[in-house]
C-alpha positions in Angstrom: 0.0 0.0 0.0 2.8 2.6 1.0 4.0 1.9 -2.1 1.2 2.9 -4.5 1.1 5.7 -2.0 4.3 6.8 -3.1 4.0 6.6 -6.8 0.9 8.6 -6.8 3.6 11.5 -5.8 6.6 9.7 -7.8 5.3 9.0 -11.0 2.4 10.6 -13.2 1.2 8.0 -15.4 1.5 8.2 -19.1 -0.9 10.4 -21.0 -3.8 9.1 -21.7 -4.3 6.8 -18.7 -6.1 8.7 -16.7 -7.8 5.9 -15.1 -4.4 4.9 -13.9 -4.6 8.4 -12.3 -8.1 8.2 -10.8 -7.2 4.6 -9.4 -4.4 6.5 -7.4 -5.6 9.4 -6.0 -8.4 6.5 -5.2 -6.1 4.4 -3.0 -4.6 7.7 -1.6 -8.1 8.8 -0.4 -8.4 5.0 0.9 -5.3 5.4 3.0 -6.0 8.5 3.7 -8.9 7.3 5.9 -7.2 5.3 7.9 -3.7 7.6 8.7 -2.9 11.3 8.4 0.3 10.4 6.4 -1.6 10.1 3.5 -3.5 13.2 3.5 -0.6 15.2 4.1 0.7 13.8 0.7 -2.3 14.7 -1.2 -1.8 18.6 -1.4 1.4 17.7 -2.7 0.0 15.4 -5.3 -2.1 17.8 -6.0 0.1 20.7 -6.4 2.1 18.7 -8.9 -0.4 17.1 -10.9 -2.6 20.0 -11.2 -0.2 22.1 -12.7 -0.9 20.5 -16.4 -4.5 19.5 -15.6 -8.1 21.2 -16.6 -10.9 22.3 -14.0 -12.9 18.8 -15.2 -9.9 16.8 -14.7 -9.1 18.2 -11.1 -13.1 17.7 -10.1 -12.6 14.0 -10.8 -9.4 13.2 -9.4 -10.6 14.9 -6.1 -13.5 13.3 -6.1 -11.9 9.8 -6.5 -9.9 10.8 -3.8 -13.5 11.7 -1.4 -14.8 8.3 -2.6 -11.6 6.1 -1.9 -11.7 8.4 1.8 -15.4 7.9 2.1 -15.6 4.1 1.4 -14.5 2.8 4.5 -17.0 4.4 6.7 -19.7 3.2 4.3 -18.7 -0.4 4.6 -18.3 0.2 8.6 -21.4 2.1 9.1 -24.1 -1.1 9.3 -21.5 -2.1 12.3 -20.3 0.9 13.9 -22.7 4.0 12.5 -21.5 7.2 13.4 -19.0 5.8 15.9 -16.6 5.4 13.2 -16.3 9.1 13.2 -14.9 9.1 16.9 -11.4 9.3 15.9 -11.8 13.0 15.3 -12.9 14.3 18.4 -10.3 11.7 19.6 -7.4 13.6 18.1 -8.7 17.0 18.4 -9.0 16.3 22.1 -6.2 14.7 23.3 -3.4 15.7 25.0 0.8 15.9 24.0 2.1 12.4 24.1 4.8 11.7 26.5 7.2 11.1 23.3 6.3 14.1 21.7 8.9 16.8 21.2 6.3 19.1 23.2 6.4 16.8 26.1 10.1 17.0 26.2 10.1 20.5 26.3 7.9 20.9 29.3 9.3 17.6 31.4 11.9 20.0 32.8 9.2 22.1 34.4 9.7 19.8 37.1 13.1 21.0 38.0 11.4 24.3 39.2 8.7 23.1 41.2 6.0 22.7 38.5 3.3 20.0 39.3 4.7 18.1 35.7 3.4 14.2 35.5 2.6 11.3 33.2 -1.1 9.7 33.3 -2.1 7.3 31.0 -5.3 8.8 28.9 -7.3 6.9 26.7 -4.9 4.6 24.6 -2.1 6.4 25.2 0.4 8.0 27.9 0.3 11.8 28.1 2.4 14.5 30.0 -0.2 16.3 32.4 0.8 19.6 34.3 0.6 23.5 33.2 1.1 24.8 29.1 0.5 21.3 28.4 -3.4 21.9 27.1 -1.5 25.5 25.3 1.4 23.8 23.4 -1.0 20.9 22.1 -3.2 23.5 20.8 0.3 25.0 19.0 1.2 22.1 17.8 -1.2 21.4 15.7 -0.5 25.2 14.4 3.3 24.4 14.0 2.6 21.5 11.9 0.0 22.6 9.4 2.4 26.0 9.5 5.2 23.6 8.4 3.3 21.5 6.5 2.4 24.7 4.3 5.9 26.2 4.0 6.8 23.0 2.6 4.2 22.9 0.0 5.1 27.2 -1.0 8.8 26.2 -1.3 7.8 23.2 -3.4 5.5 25.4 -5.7 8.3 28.5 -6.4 10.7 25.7 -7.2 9.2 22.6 -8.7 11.8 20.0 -10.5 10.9 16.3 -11.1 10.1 14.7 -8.6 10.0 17.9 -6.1 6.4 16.6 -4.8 8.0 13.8 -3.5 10.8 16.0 -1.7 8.5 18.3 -0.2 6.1 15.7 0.6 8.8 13.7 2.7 10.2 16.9 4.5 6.7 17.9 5.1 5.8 14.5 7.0 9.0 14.1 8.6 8.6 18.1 10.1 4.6 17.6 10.8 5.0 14.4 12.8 8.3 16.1 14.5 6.0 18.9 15.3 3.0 16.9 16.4 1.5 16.8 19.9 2.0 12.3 19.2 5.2 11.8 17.9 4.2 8.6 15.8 7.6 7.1 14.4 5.7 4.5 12.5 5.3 7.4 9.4 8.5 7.4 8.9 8.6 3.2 8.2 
């Protein structure tokens, strides 16, 4: 899968396949319904394959990618119904992850007396004390901040394969920046 991922960014398909196209941004909508990582690669798809493409071409890629996003929840909804939408407020809500550069920042609060502890909060094990609610909310600013810079510096200065690039930096900086350090993007 991570590897039709990446040739959606690496490699346009030939002219004149465009259902080789559709198919991808397809399977990048697909996986982008079950991680992030995906759907921080699209705008760079995007922002490389649009360059060349018409207004009727770009309506149907992205809406091949809402299909292959919106499939899964179809299939899950005569199990879970709306439940399956519970990951947002999951992620919207929690806290910074212990291995979070965030976290590591604010650990040494504790050297001056700052009530600065670990608690383990709904699947996962989170720093609790004072500008911990504060820098979660920044860091979701500081990685859609870097997420964008990436994308501007790919757009003044595209070169093949420059999607890819930016794409990679742009993961690598968002989930740096993140208030859950996941390393498992970076596999």
């Amino acid at each position: 899968l991570r590897r039709m991922l990446w040739s959606v960014l690496r490699v346009a398909p030939p002219a004149g396949s465009s259902g080789a196209r559709s198919l991808s941004y397809g399977v990048l909508g697909l996986a982008a319904s079950f991680k992030v990582a995906p759907a921080l690669m699209l705008p760079f798809a995007l922002l490389h394959d649009w360059r060349d493409l018409g207004a009727g071409e770009r309506r149907r890629l992205a809406l091949w990618f809402a299909v292959g996003v919106i499939v899964p929840f179809i299939v899950l909804w005569p199990i879970a119904g709306s439940a399956s939408f519970g990951f947002l407020t999951y992620h919207v809500d929690r806290g910074l992850e212990i291995e979070s550069v965030w976290a590591t920042m604010l650990w040494p609060l504790r050297w001056v007396g700052q009530a600065v502890s670990a608690a383990h909060v709904e699947h996962s094990i989170e720093l609790i004390g004072p500008w911990t609610k504060a820098s979660a909310q920044l860091s979701v600013v500081a990685s859609v901040a870097a997420v964008g810079a990436c994308m501007a510096a790919e757009r003044a200065r595209p070169w093949p394969g420059a999607a890819v690039v930016a794409a990679t930096i742009g993961l690598a900086v968002f989930v740096s920046l993140s208030k859950g350090l996941s390393p498992q993007y970076f596999l």
